[in-house]
C-alpha positions in Angstrom: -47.5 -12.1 -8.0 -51.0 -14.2 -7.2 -53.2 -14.0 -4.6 -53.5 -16.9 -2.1 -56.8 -18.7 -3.6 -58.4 -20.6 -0.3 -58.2 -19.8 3.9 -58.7 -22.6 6.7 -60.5 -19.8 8.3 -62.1 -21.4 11.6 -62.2 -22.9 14.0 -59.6 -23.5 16.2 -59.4 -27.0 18.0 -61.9 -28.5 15.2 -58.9 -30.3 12.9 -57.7 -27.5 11.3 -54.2 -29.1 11.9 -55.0 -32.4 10.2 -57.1 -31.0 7.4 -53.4 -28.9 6.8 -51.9 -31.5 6.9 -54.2 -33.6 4.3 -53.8 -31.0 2.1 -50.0 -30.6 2.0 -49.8 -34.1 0.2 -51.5 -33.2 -2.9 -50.1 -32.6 -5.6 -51.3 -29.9 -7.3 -51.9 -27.7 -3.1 -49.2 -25.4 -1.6 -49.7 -24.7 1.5 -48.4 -22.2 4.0 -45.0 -22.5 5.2 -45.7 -22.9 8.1 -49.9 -23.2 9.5 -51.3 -20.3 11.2 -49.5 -17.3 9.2 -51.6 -14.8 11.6 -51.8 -12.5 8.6 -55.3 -11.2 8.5 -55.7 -11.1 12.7 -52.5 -9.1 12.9 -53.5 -5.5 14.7 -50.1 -4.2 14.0 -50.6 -3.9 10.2 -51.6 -0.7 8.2 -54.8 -2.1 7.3 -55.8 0.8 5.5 -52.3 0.1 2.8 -51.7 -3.7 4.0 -48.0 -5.1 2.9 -48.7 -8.1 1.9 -44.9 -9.3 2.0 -45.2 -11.1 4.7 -48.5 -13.8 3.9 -46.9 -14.0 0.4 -43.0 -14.9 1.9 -45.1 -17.9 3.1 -45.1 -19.4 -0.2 -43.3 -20.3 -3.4 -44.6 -18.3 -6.2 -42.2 -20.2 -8.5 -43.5 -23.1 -8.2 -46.0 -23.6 -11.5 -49.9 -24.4 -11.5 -50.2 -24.7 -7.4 -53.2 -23.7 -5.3 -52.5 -22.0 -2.7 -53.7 -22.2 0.4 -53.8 -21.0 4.3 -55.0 -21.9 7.6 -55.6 -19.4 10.5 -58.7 -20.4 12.4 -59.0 -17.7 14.3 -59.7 -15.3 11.2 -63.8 -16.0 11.0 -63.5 -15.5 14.5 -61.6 -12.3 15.1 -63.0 -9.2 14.1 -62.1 -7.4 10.4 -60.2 -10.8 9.6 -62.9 -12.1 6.9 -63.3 -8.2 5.4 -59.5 -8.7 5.3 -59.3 -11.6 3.5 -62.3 -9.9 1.0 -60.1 -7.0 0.3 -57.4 -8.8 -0.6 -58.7 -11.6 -2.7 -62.5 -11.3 -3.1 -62.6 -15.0 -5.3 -60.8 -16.7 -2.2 -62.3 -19.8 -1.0 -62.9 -20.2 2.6 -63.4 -23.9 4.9 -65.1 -23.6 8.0 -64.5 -26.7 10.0 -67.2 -26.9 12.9 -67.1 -28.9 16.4 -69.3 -29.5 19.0 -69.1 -26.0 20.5 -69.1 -26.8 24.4 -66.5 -29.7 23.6 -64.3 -27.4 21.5 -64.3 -25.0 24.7 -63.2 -27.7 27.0 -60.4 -28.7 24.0 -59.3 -24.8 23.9 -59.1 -24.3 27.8 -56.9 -27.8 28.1 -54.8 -26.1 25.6 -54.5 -22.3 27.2 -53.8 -24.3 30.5 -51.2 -26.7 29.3 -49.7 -23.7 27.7 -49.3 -21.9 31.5 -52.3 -18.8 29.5 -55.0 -19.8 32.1 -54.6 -20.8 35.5 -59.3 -20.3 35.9 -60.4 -23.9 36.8 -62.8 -24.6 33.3 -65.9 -24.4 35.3 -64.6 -20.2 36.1 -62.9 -20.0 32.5 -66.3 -20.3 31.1 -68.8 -18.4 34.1 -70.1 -15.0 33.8 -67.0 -13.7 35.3 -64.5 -15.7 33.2 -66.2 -14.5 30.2 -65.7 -10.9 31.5 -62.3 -11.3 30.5 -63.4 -11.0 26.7 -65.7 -8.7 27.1 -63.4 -6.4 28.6 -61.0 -7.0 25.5 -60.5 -4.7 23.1 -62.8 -4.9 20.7 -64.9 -7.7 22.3 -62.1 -10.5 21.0 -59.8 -12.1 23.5 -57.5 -14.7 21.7 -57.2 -17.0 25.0 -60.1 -16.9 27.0 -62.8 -17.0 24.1 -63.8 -20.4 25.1 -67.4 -19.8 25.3 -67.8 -16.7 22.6 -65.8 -18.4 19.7 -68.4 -21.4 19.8 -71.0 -19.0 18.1 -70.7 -20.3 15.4 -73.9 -18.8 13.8 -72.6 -14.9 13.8 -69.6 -16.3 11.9 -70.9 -17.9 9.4 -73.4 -14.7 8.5 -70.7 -12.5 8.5 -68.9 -15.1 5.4 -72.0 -15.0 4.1 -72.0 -11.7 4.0 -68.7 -11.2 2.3 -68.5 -14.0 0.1 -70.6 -16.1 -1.9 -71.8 -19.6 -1.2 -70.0 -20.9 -3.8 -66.9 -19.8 -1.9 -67.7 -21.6 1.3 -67.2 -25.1 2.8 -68.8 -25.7 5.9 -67.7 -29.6 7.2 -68.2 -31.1 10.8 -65.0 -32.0 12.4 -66.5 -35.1 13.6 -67.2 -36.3 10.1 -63.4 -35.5 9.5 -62.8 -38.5 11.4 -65.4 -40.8 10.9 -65.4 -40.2 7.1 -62.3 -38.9 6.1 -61.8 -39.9 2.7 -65.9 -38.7 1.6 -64.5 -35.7 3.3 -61.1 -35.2 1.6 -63.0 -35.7 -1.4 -65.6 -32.9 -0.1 -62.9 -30.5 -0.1 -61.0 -30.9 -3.4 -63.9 -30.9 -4.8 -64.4 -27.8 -3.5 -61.2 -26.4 -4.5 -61.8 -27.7 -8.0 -59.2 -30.5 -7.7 -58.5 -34.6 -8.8 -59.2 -36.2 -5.7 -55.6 -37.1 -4.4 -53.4 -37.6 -1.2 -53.9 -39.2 2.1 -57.3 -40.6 2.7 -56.5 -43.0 5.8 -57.2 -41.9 9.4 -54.9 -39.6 10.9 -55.6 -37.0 13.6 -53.0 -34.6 15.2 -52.6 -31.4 17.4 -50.3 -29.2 18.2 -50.2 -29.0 21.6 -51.0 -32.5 23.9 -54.7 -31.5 25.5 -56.0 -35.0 26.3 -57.3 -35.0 29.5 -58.6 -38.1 31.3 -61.1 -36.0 33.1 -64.4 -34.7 30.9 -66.8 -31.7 31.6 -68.1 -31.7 34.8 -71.7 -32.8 34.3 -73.3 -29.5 35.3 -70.8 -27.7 33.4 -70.9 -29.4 30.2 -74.9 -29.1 30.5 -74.9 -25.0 31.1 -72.9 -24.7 28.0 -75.2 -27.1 26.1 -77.8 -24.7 27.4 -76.0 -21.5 26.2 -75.4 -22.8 22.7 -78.5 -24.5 21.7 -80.0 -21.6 20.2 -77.0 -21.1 18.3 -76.1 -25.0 17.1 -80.0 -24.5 15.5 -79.2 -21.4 13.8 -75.7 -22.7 12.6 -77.1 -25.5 11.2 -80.1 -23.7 9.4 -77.1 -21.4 7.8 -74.6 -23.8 7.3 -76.7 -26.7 5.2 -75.6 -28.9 7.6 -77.8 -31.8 9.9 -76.2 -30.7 13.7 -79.5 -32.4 15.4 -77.2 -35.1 17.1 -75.3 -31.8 19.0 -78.7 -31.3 20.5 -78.1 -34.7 22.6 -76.8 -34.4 25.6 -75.5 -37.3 25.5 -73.4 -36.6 22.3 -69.9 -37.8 22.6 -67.3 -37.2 19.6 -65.8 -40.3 18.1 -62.4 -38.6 17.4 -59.1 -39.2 19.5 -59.1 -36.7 22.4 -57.4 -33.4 21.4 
């Protein structure tokens, strides 16, 4: 049996769902089963002889010439995941989809509070003493209330670096997903070494309905801006990509809410 060749890996509430889903109509891609196999972020396995039985039951290795392909953002997130996902198929190709980091918090709290995970007004969720409740995590990694800590982007992407060579790495905006999807779709199978092919028209979806009418509180929204500024600069520097506009902050996202 193969080796799944390329990983969503991050981040979560940036599009990974609709770049899935783009994906699953071409051709010559299979995807996962189902999205978010939770295989390399999963503390239960023996990680030091890993069964892989269960990632690879998410596919059908019958199926002829297919790339294969999976999407779990919170692997470049979680800790071990990427070394994971080196160890078990060091030519994998990784994407990386990044969004605003203070509006991705606000997008992961709606969801952890729709979901009954989080009852912390967002203002709390993402103080000093909401934060705490990450710290206090095992390992440093909370997989609700990392509103704030997953949005360091710039630690991330080193640690890919690290593991894997450029070559192996997409970095996109999410943004750009929606404003230029098809230069985008073509971006990525590219990437994968693929005909351009499948849906190119706009399309954005989510798992979980976060909309809310109400935005960041002003003073909120600006103390996160604050907190990540250094990073957005250093993510951009290692990423290749132009993030001066997240500087702004006045920056608004063009996509749907979600």
């Amino acid at each position: 049996m193969g080796r799944v060749d390329f990983f969503i890996a991050g981040v979560q509430k940036a599009g990974t769902t609709a770049l899935d889903n783009y994906l699953r109509r071409h051709p010559s891609i299979q995807m996962a089963r189902i999205k978010e196999v939770h295989f390399f972020d999963d503390e239960a396995l023996n990680w030091s002889e890993p069964d892989f039985t269960r990632l690879h039951q998410a596919f059908d290795w019958t199926a002829p010439g297919k790339l294969r392909g999976e999407a779990t953002p919170i692997y470049t997130y979680w800790p071990n995941a990427l070394t994971r996902i080196r160890q078990y198929n060091p030519a994998a190709k990784l994407i990386m989809l990044l969004r605003h980091p203070s509006l991705r918090a606000h997008s992961h709290w709606r969801m952890e509070a729709k979901r009954g995970r989080d009852n912390l007004p967002f203002a709390e969720a993402v103080s000093a003493a909401g934060r705490a409740r990450v710290t206090a995590a095992p390992s440093g990694a909370h997989r609700v209330f990392s509103y704030v800590e997953r949005g360091y982007y710039a630690a991330q992407i080193r640690e890919l670096l690290r593991l894997f060579p450029r070559r192996q790495l997409l970095f996109c905006r999410t943004d750009r997903l929606w404003n230029d999807q098809p230069a985008v779709l073509a971006q990525v199978q590219e990437f994968l070494g693929l005909e351009r092919r499948g849906r190119t028209d706009r399309y954005y979806c989510a798992p979980v309905l976060t909309w809310s009418p109400d935005g960041i509180p002003a003073t909120t929204r600006a103390r996160l801006d604050a907190i990540f500024a250094d990073d957005i600069r250093g993510t951009a520097e290692l990423a290749g990509l132009d993030l001066g506009d997240w500087l702004n902050p006045n920056y608004r996202e063009p996509m749907m809410p979600g």
